[in-house]
PAMARMI-864471 format. One record per atom (N, C-alpha, C, CB): residue number from 1; residue in three letters; chain; atom name; x, y, z. Coordinates in Angstrom, 2 decimals. Atoms other than C-alpha are relative to their C-alpha. Glycine has a CB too. Example, Ala and Ser with C-alpha at 12.3 -4.5 7.8 and 13.67 -1.06 7.14 Angstrom:
BEGIN
+--------+--------+-------+-------+---------+---------+---------+
: drenpa : marmar : romar : bavex :       x :       y :       z :
+--------+--------+-------+-------+---------+---------+---------+
:      1 :    ALA :     A :     N :    0.89 :   -1.19 :    0.00 :
:      1 :    ALA :     A :    CA :   12.30 :   -4.50 :    7.80 :
:      1 :    ALA :     A :     C :    0.90 :    1.20 :    0.00 :
:      1 :    ALA :     A :    CB :   -0.99 :    0.03 :    1.25 :
:      2 :    SER :     A :     N :   -0.82 :   -1.19 :   -0.06 :
:      2 :    SER :     A :    CA :   13.67 :   -1.06 :    7.14 :
:      2 :    SER :     A :     C :   -0.77 :    1.09 :    0.73 :
:      2 :    SER :     A :    CB :    0.41 :    0.46 :   -1.42 :
+--------+--------+-------+-------+---------+---------+---------+
% end
This chain:
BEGIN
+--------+--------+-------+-------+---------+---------+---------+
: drenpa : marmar : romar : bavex :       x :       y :       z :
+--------+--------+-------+-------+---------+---------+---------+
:      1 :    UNK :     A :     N :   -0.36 :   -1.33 :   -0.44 :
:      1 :    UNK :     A :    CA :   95.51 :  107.78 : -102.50 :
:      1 :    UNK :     A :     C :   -1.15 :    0.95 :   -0.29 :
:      1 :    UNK :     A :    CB :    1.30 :    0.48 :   -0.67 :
:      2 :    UNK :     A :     N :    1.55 :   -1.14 :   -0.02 :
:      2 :    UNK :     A :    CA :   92.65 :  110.86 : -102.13 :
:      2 :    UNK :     A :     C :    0.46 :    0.97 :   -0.94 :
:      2 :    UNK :     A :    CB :   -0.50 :    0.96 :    1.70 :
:      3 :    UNK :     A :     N :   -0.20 :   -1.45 :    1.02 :
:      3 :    UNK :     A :    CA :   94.87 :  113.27 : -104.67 :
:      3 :    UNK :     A :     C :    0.41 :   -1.35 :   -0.95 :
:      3 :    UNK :     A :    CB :    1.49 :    1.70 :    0.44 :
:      4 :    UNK :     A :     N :   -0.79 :    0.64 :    1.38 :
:      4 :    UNK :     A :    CA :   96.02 :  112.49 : -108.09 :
:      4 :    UNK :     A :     C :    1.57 :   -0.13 :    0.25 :
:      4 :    UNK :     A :    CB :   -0.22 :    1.07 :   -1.44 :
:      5 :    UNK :     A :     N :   -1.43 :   -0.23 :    0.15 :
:      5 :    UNK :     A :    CA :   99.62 :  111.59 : -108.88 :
:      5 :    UNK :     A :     C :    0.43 :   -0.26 :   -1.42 :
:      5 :    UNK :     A :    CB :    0.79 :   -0.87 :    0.97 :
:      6 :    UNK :     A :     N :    0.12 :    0.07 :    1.64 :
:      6 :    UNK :     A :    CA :  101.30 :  111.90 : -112.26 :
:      6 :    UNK :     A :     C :    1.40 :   -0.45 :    0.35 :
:      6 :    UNK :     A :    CB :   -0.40 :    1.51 :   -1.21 :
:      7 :    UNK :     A :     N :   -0.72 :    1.14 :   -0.13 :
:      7 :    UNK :     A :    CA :  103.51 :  109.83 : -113.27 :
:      7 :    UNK :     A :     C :    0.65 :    0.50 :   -1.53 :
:      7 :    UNK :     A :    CB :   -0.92 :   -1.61 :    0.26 :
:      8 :    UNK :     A :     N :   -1.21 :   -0.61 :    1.26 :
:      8 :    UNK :     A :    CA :  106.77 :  110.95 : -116.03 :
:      8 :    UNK :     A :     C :    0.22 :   -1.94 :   -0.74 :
:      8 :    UNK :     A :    CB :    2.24 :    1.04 :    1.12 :
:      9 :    UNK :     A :     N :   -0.88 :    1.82 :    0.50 :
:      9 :    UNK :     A :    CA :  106.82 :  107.13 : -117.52 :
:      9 :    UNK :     A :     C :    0.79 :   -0.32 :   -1.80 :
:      9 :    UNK :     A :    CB :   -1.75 :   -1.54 :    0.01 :
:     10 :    UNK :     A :     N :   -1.02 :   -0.29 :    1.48 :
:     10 :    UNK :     A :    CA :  108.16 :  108.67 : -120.88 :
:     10 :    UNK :     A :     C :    1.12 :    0.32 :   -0.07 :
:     10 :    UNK :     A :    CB :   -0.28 :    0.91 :   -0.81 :
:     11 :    UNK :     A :     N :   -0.32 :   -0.73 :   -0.36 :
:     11 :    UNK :     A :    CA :  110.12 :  110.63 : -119.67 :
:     11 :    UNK :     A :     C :    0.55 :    1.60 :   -0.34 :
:     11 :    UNK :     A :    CB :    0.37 :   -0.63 :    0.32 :
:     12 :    UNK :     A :     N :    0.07 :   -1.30 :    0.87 :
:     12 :    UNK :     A :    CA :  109.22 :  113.79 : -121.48 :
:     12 :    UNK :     A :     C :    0.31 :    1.00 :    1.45 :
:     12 :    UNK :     A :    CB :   -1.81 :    0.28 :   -0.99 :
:     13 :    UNK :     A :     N :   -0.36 :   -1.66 :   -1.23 :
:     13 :    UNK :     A :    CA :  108.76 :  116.18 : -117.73 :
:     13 :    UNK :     A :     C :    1.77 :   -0.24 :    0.33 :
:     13 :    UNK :     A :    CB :   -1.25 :   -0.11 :    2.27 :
:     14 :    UNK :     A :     N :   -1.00 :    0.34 :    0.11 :
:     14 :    UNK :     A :    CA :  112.22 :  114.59 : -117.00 :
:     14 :    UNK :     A :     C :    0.82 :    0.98 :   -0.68 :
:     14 :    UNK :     A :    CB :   -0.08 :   -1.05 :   -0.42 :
:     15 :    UNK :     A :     N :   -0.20 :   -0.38 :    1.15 :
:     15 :    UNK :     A :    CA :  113.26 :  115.95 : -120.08 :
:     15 :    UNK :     A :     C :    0.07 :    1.69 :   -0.34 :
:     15 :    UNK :     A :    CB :   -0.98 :   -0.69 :   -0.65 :
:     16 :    UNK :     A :     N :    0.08 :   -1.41 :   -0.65 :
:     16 :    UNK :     A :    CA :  111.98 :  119.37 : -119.44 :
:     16 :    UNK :     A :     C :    0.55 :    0.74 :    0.67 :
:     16 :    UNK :     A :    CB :   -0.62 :    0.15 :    0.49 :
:     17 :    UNK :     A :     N :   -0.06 :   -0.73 :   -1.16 :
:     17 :    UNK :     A :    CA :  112.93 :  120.23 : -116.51 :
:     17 :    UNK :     A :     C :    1.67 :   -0.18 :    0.39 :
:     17 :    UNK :     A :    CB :   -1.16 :   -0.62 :    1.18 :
:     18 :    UNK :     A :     N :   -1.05 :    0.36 :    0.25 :
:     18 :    UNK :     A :    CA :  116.35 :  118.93 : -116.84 :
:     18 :    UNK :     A :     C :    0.54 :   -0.32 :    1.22 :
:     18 :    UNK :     A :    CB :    0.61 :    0.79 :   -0.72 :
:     19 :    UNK :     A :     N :   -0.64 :    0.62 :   -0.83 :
:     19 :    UNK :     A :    CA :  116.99 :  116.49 : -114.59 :
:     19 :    UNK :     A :     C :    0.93 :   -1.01 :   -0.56 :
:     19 :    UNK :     A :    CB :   -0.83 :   -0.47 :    0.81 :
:     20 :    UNK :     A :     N :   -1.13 :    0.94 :    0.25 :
:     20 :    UNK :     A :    CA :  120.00 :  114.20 : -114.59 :
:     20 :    UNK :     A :     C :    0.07 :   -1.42 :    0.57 :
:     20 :    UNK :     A :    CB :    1.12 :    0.62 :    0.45 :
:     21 :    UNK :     A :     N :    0.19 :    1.43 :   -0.15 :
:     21 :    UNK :     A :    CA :  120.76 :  110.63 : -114.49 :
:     21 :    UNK :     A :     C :    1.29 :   -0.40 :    0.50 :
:     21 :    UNK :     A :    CB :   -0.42 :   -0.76 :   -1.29 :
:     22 :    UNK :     A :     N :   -1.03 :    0.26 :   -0.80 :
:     22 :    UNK :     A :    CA :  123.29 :  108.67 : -112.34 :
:     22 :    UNK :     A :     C :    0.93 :   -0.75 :   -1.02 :
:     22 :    UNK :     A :    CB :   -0.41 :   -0.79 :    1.31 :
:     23 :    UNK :     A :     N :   -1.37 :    1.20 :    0.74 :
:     23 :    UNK :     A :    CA :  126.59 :  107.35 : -113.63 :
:     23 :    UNK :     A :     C :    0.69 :   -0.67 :    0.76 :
:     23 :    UNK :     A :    CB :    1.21 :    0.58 :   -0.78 :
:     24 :    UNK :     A :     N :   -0.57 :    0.91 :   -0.50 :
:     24 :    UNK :     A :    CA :  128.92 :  105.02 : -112.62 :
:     24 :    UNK :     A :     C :    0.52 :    0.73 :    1.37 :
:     24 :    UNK :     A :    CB :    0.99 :   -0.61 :   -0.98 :
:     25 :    UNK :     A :     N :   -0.41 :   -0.14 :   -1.28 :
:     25 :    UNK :     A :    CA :  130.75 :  107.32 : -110.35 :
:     25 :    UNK :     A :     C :   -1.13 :    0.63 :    0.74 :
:     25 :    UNK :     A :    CB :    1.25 :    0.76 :    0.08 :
:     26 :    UNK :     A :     N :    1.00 :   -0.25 :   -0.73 :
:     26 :    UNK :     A :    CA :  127.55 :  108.62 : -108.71 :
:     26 :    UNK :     A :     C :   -0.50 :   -1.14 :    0.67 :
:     26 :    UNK :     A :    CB :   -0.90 :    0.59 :   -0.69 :
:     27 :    UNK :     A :     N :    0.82 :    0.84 :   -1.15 :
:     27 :    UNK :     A :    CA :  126.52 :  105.46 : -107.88 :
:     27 :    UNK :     A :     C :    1.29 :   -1.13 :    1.05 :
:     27 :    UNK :     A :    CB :   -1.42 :   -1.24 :   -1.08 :
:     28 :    UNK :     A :     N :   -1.68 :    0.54 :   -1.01 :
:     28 :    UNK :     A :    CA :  130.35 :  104.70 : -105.72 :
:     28 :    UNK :     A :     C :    0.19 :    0.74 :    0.58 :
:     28 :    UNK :     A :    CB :    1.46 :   -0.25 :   -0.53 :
:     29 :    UNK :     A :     N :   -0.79 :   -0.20 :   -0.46 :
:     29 :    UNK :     A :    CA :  130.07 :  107.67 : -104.50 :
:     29 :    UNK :     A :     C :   -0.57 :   -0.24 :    1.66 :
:     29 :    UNK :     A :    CB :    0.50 :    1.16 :   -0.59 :
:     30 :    UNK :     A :     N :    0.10 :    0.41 :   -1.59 :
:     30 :    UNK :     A :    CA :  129.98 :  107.81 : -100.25 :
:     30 :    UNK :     A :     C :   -2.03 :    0.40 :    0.45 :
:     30 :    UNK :     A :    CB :    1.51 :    1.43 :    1.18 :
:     31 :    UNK :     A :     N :    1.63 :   -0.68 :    0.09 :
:     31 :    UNK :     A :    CA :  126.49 :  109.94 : -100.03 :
:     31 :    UNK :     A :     C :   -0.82 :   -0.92 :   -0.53 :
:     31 :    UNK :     A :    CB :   -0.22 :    1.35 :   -0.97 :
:     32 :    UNK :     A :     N :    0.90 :    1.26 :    0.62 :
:     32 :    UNK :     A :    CA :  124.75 :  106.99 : -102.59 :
:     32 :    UNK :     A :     C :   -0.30 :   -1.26 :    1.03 :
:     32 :    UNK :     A :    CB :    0.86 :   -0.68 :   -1.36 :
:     33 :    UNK :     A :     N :   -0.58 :    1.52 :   -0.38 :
:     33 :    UNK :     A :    CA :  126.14 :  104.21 : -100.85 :
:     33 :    UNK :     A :     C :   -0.53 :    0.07 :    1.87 :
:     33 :    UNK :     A :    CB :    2.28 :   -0.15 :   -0.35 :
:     34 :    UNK :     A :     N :    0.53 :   -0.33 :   -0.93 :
:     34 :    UNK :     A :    CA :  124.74 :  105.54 :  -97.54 :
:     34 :    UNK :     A :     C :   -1.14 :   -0.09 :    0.05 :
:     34 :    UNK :     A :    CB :    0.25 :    0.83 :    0.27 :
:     35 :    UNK :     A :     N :    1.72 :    0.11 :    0.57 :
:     35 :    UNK :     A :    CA :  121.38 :  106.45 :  -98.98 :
:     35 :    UNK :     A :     C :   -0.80 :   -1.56 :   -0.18 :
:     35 :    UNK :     A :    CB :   -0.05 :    0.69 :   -1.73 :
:     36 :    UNK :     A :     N :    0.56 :    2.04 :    0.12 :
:     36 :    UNK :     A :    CA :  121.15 :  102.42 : -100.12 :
:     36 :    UNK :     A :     C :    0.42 :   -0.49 :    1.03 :
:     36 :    UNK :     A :    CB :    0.73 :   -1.20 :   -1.28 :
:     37 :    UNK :     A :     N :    0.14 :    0.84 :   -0.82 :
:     37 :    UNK :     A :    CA :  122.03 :  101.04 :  -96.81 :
:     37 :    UNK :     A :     C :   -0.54 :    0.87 :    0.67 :
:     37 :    UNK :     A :    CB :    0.95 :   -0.75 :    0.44 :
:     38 :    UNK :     A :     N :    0.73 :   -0.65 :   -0.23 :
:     38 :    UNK :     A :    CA :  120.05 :  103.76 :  -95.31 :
:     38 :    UNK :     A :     C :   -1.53 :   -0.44 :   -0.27 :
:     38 :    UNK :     A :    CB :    0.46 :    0.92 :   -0.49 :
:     39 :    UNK :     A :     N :    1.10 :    0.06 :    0.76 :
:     39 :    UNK :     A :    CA :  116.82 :  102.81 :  -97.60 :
:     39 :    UNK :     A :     C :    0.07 :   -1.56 :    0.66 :
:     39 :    UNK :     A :    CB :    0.04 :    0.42 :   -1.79 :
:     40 :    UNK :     A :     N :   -0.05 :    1.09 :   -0.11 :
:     40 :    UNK :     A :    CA :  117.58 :   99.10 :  -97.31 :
:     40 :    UNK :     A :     C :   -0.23 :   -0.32 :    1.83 :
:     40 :    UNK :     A :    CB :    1.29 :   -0.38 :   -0.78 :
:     41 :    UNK :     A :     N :    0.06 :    0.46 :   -1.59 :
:     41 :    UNK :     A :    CA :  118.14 :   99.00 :  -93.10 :
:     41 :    UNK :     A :     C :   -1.71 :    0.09 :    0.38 :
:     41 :    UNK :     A :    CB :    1.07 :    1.28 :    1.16 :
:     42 :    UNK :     A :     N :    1.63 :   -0.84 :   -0.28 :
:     42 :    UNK :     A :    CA :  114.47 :  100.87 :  -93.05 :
:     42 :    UNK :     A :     C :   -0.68 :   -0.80 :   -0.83 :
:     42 :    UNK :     A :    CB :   -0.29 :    1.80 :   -0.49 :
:     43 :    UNK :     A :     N :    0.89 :    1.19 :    0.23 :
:     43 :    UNK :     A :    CA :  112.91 :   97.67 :  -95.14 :
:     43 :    UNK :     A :     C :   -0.65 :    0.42 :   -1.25 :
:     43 :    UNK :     A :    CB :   -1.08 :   -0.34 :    1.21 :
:     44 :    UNK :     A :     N :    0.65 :   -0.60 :    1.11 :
:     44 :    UNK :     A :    CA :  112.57 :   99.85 :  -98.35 :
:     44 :    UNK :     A :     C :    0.72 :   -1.35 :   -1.27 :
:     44 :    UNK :     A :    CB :    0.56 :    2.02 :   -0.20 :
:     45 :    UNK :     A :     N :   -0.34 :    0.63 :    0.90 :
:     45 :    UNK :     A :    CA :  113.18 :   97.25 : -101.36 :
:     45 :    UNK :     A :     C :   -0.51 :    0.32 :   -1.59 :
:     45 :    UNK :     A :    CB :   -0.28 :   -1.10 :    0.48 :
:     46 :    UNK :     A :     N :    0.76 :   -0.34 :    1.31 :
:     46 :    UNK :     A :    CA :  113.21 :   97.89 : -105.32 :
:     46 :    UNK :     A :     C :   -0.26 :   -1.39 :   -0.60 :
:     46 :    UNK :     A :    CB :    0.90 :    1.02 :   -1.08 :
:     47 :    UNK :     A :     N :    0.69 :    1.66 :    0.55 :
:     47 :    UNK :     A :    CA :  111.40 :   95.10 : -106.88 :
:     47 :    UNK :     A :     C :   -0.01 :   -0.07 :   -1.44 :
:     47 :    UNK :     A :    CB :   -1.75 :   -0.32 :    0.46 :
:     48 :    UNK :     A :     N :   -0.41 :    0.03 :    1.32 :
:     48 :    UNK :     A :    CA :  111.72 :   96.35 : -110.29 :
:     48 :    UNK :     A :     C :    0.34 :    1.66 :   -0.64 :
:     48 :    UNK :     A :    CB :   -1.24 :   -0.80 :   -0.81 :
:     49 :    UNK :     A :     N :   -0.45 :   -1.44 :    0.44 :
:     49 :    UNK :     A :    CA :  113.77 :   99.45 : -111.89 :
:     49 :    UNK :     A :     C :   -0.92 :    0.40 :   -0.66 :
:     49 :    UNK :     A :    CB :    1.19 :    0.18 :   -0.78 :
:     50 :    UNK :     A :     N :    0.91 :   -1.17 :    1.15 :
:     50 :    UNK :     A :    CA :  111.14 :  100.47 : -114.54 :
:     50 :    UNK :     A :     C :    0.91 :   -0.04 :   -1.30 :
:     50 :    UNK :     A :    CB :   -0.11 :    1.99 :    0.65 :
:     51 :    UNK :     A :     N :   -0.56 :   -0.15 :    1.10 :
:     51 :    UNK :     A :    CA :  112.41 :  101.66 : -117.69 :
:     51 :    UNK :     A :     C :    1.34 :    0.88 :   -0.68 :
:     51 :    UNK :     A :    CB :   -0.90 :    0.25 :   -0.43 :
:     52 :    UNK :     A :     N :   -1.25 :   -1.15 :   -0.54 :
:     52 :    UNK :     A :    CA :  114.94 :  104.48 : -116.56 :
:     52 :    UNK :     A :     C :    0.64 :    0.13 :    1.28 :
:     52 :    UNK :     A :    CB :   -0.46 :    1.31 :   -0.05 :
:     53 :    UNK :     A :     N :   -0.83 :   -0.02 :   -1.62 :
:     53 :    UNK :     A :    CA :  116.71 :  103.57 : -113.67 :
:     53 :    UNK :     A :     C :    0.81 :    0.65 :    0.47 :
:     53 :    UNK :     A :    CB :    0.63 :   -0.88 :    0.37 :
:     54 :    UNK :     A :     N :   -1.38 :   -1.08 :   -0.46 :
:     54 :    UNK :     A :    CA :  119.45 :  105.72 : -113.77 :
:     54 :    UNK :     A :     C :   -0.73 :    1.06 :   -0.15 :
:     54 :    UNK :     A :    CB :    1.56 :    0.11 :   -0.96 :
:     55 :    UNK :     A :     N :    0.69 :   -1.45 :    0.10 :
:     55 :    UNK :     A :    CA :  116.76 :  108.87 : -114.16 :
:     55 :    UNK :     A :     C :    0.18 :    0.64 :    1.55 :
:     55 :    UNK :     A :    CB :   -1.84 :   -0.14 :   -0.49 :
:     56 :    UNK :     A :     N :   -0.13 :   -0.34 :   -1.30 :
:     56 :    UNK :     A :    CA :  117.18 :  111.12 : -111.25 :
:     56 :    UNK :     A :     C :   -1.60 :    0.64 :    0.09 :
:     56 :    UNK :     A :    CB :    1.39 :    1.08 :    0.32 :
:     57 :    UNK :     A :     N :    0.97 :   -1.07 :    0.09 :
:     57 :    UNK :     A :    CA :  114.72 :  113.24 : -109.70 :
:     57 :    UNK :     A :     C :   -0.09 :    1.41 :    0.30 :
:     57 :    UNK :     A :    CB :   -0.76 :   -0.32 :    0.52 :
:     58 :    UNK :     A :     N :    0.34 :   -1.30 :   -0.62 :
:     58 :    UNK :     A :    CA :  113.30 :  116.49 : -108.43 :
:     58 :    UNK :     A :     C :   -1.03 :    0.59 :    0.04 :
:     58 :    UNK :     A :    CB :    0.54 :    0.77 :   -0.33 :
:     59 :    UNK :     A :     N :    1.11 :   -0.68 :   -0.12 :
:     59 :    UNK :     A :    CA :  110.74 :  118.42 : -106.57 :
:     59 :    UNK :     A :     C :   -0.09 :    1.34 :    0.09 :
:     59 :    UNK :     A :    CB :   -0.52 :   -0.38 :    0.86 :
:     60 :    UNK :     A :     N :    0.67 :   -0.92 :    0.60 :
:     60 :    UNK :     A :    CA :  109.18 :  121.00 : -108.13 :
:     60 :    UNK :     A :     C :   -1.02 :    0.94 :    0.30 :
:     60 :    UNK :     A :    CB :   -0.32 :   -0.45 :   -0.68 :
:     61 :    UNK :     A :     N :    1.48 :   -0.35 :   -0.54 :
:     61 :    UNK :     A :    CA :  106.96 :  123.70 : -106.40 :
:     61 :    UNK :     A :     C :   -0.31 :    1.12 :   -0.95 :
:     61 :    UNK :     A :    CB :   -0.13 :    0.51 :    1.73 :
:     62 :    UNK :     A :     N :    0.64 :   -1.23 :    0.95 :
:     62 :    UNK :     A :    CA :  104.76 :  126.12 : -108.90 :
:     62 :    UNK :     A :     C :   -0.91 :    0.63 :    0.37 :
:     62 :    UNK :     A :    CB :   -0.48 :   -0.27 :   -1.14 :
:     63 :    UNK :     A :     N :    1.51 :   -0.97 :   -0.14 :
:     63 :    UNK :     A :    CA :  102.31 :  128.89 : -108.77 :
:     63 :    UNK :     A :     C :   -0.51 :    0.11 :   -1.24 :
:     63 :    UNK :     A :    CB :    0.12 :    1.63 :    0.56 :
:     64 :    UNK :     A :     N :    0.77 :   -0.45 :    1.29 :
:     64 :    UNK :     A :    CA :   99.94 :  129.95 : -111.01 :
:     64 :    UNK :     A :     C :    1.05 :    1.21 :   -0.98 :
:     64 :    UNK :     A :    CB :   -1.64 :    0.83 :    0.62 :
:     65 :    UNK :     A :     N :   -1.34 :   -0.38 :    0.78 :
:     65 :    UNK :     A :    CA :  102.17 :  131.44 : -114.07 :
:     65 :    UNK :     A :     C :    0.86 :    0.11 :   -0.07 :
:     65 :    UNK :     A :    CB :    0.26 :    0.49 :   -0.31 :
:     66 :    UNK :     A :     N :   -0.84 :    0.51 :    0.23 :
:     66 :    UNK :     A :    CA :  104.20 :  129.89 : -114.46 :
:     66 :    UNK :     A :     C :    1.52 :    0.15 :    1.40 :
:     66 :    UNK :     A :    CB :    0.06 :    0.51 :   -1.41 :
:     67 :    UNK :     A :     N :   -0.88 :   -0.71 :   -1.27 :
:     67 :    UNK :     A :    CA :  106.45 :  131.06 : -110.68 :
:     67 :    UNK :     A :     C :    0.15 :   -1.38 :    0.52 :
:     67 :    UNK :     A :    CB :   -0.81 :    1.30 :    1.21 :
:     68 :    UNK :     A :     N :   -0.68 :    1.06 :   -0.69 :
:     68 :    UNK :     A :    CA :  108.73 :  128.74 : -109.41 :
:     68 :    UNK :     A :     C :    0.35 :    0.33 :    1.82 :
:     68 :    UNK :     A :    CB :    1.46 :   -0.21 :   -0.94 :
:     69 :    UNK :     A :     N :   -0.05 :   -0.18 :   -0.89 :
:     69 :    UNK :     A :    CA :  108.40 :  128.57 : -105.82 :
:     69 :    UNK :     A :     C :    1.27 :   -1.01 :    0.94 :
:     69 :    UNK :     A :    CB :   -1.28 :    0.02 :    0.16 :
:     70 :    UNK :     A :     N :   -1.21 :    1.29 :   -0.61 :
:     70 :    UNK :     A :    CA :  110.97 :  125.86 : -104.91 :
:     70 :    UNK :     A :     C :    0.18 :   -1.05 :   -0.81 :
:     70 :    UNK :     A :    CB :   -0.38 :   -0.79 :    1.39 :
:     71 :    UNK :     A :     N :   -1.07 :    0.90 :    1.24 :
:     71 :    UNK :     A :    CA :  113.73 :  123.80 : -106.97 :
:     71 :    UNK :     A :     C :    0.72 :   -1.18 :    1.09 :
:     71 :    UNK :     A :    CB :    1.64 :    1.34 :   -0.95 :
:     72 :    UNK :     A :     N :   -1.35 :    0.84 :   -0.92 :
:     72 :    UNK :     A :    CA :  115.37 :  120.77 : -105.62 :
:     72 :    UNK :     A :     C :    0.26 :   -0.89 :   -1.09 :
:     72 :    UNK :     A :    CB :   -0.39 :   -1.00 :    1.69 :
:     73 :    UNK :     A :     N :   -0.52 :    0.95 :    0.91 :
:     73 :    UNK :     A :    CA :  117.31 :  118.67 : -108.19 :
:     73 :    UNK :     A :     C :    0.82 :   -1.02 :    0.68 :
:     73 :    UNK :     A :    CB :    0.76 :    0.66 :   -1.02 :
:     74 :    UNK :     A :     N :   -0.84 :    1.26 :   -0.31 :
:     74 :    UNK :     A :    CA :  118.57 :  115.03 : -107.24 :
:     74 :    UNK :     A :     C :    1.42 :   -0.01 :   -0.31 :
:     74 :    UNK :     A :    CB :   -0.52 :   -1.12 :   -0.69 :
:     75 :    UNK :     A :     N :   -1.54 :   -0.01 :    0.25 :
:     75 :    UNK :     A :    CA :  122.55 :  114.81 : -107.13 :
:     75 :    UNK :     A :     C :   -0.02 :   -1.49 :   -0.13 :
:     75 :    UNK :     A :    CB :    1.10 :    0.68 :    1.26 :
:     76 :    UNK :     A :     N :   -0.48 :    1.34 :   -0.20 :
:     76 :    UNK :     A :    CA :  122.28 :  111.32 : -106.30 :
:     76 :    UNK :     A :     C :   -1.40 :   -1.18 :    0.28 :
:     76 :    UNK :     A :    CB :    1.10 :    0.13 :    1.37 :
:     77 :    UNK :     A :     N :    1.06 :    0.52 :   -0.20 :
:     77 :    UNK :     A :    CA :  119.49 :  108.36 : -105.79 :
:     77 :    UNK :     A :     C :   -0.14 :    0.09 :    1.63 :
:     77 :    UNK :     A :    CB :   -0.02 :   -1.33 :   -0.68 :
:     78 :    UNK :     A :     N :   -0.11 :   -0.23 :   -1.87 :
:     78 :    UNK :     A :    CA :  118.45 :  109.05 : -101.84 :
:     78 :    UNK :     A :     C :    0.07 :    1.58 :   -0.01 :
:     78 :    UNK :     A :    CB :    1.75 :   -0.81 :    0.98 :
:     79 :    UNK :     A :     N :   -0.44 :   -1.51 :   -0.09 :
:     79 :    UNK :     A :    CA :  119.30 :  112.88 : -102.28 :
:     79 :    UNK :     A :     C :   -1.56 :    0.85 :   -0.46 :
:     79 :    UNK :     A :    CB :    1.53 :    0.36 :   -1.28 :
:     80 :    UNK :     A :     N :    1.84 :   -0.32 :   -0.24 :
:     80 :    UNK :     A :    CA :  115.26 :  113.74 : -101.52 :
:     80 :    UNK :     A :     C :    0.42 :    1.34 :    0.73 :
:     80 :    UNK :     A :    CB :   -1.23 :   -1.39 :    1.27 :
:     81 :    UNK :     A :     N :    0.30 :   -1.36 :    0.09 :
:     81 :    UNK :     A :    CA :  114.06 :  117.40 : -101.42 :
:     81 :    UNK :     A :     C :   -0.57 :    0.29 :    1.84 :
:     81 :    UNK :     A :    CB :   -1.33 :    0.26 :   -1.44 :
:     82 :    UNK :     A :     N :    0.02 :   -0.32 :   -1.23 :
:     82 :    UNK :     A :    CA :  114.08 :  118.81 :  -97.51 :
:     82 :    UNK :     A :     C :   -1.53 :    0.11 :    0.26 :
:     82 :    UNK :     A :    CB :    0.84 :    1.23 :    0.27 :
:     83 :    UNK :     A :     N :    1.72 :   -0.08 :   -0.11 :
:     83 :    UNK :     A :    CA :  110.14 :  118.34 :  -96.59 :
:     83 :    UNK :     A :     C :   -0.37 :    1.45 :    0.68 :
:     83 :    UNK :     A :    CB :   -0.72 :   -1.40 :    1.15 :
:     84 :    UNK :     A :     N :    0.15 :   -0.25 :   -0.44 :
:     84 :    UNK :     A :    CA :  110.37 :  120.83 :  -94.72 :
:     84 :    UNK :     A :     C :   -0.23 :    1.53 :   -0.43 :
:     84 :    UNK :     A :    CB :    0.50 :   -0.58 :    0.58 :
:     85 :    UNK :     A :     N :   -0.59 :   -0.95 :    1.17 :
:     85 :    UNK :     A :    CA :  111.79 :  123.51 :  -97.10 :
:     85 :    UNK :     A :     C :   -1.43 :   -0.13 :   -0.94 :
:     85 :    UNK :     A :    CB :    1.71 :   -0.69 :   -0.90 :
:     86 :    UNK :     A :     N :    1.37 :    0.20 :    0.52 :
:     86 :    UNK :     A :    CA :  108.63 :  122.01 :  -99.35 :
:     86 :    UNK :     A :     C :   -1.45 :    1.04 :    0.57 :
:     86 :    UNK :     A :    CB :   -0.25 :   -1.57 :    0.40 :
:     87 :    UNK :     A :     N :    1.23 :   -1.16 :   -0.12 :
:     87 :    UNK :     A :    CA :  105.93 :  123.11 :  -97.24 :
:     87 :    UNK :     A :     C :    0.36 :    1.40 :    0.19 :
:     87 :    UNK :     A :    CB :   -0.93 :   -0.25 :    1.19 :
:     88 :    UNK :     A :     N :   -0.72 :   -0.95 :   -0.17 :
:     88 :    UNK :     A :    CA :  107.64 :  126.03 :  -96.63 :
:     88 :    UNK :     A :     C :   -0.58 :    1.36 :   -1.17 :
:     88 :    UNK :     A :    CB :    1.51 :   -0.62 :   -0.17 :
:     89 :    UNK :     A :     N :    0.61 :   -0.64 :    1.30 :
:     89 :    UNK :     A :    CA :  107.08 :  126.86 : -100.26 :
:     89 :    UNK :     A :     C :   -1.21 :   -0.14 :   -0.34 :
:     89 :    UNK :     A :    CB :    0.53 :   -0.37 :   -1.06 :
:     90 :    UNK :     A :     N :    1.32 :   -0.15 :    0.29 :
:     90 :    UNK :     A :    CA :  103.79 :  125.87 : -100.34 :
:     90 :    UNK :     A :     C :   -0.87 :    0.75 :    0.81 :
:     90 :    UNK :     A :    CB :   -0.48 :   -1.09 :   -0.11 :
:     91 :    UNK :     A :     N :    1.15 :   -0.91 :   -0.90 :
:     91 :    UNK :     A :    CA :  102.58 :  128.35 :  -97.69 :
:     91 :    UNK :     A :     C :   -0.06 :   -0.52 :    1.14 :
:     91 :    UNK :     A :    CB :   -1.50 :    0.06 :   -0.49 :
:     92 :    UNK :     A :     N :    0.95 :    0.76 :   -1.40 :
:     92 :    UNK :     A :    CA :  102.50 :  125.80 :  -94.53 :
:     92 :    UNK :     A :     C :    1.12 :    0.61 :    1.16 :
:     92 :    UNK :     A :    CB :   -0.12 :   -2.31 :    0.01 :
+--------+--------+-------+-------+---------+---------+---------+
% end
């Protein structure tokens, strides 16, 4: 890749920023269970969880001091931040 990417493999930013992790009923419910045969039909495969599998995510847009320009927090695994909404916040 031509940019850097950083990588939470402690999961201290996690931690920070207070994202949440899936539980049992998150991962039964209809929205999940869509997302994985969704991911799966499209030839996406996980080959190995890592060390926090149930960690959720979220994208994060910042300015200089600390200004939060756009929040999206994961409800569910598949429940990815609107790209569109993204650049949006970044000026595009």
């Amino acid at each position: 890749m031509p940019f850097p990417v950083l990588l939470d493999e402690d999961g201290t930013a996690a931690q920070v920023v207070g994202t949440g992790t899936l539980g049992l009923a998150s991962l039964l419910k209809g929205s999940q269970l869509s997302a994985g045969f969704r991911s799966f039909k499209e030839g996406h495969r996980q080959n190995k969880a890592g060390d926090r599998p149930m960690q959720l995510g979220a994208t994060i847009v910042m300015a200089p001091g600390d200004e939060v320009l756009y929040e999206d927090f994961e409800d569910f695994a598949g429940d990815h931040a609107d790209i569109d909404e993204v650049i949006a916040a970044l000026g595009g």
